[in-house]
N, C-alpha and C positions, 0 to 999 in steps of 0.2 A: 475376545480381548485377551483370556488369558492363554489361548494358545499361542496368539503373535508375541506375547511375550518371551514365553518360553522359546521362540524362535529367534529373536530376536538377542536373546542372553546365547544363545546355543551358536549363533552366528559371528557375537561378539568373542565368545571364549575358542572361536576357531582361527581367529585372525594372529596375523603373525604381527612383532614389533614396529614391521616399517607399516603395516596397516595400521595399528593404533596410534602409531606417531603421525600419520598423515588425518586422521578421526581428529584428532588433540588441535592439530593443525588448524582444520576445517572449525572447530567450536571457538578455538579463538580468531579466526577472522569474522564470526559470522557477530559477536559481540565488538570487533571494534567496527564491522560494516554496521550495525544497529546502532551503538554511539553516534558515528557520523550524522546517520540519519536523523536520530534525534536530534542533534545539536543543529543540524541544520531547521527543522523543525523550531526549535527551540527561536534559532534566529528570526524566522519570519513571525513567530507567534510573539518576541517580544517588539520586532520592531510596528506591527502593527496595532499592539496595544500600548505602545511608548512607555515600556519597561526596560529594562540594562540588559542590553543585548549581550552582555554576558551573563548577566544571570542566565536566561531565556536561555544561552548554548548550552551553561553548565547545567542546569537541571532538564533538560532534553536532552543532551548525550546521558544524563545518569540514567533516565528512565529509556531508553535506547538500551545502554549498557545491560540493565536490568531486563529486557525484553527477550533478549539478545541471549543471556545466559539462561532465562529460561527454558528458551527454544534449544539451545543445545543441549540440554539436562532431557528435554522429553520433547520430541520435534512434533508437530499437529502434524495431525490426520492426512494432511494433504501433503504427500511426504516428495518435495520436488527435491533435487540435486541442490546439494546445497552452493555449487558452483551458478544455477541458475536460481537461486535465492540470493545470493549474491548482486547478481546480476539487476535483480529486482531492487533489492538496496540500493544499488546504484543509481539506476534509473528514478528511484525517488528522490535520493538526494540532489539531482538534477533538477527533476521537477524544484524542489522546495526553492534551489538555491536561486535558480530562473523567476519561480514566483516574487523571491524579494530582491531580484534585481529590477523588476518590475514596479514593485511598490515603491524603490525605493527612486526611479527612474520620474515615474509620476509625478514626485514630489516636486521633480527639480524643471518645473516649466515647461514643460517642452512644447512643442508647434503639434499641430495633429498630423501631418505626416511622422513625425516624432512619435508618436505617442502609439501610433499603430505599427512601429517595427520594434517598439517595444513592447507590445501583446504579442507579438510572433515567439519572445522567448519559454511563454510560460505553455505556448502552444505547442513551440516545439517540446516541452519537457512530459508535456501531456501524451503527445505519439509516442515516443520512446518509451513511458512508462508501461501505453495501453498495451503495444508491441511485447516488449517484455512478460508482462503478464499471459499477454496469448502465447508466446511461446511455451510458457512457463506449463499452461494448462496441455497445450500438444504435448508435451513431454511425460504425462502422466500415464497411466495405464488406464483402461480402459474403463474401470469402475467409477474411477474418480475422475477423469474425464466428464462421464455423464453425472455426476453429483454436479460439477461446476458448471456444464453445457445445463441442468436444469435449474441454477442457483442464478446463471445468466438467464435464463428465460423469465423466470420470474420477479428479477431487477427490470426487465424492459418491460413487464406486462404492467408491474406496481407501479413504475415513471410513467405510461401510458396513461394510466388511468389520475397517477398524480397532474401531469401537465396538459389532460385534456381535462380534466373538473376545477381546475384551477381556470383557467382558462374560461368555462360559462360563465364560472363566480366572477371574475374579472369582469367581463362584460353588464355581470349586474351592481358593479358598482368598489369592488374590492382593488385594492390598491395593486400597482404594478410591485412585482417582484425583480431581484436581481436574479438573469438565468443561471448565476452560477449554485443558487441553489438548488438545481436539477439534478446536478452532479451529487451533490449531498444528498437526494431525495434518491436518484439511482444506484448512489452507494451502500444508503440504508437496507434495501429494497433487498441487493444484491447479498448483501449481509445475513438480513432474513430469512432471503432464500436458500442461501449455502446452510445456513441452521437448521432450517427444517429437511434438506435434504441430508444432513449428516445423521438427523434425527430418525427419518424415516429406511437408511439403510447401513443401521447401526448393527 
């Protein structure tokens, strides 16, 4: 740790002004791409609990905002281009905005052909996110590569074993769930895994 640092300050103090102006650059877009994202955030978490979908933007772009300047102040472990962290941003704010154009579509009657070209948009926002991400990990070096190929192995084994034991208990009598909470169960999972694999090749 304290050698990458000193590598790191050694790298910074070798860089010439158009590098650090292009560095400066990249920290402020990477805070208004995080804002976005929050506020877009912000927008489906309030319209889905029937709060002021302004409030909902403006304190989800602040905590965005905030997110955002973290990561440029000290970027985590899993150090992708920040061009393709961008990217990511993007593609979530996609996702989120697809999600409440979705919710917001439901509301308004629609026929069931209707109703299933408008699950197509949160679908599409789902591939482009997952995409993104996979690319995001190919782009890594090798080490971290296999932190996240084993951080992914262990979201799919934890989902396995969440959605086949759910699944017996189901059968003996336990209520039906919504499957979008798999996604939740294999996000946890994958979260986990990435921790303990950050943990064990620290």
């Amino acid at each position: 740790m304290w050698l990458s640092s000193m590598l790191y300050i050694r790298r910074k103090a070798k860089m010439n002004p158009k590098e650090q102006r292009s560095i400066g650059n990249d920290k402020i877009r990477t805070v208004i791409m995080t804002a976005i994202t929050g506020g877009a955030f912000g927008l489906l978490y309030g319209y889905g609990f029937e709060i002021s979908l302004w409030l909902g933007v403006l304190i989800g772009a602040l905590f965005g905002a905030a997110v955002g300047f973290r990561i440029s102040k000290r970027p985590p472990r899993m150090e992708y281009p920040m061009a393709i962290f961008h990217r990511i941003m993007m593609a979530a704010t996609f996702l989120l905005l697809t999600s409440f154009g979705y919710s917001y579509l439901l509301d308004q009657n629609l026929n069931q052909t209707q109703q299933y070209w408008a699950a197509a948009l949160p679908l599409l926002g789902w591939s482009i996110l997952v995409v993104s991400i996979g690319l995001a990990i190919a782009s890594l070096d090798e080490m971290q590569r296999r932190i996240q190929t084993e951080a992914i192995a262990i979201g799919f084994a934890g989902t396995a074993i969440f959605v086949g034991g759910y699944a017996l208990f189901q059968f003996a009598g336990l209520p039906e769930v919504n499957v979008g909470l798999v996604l939740l169960a294999m996000s946890g999972f994958w979260l986990a895994g990435k921790l303990w694999t950050l943990w064990r090749y620290r």
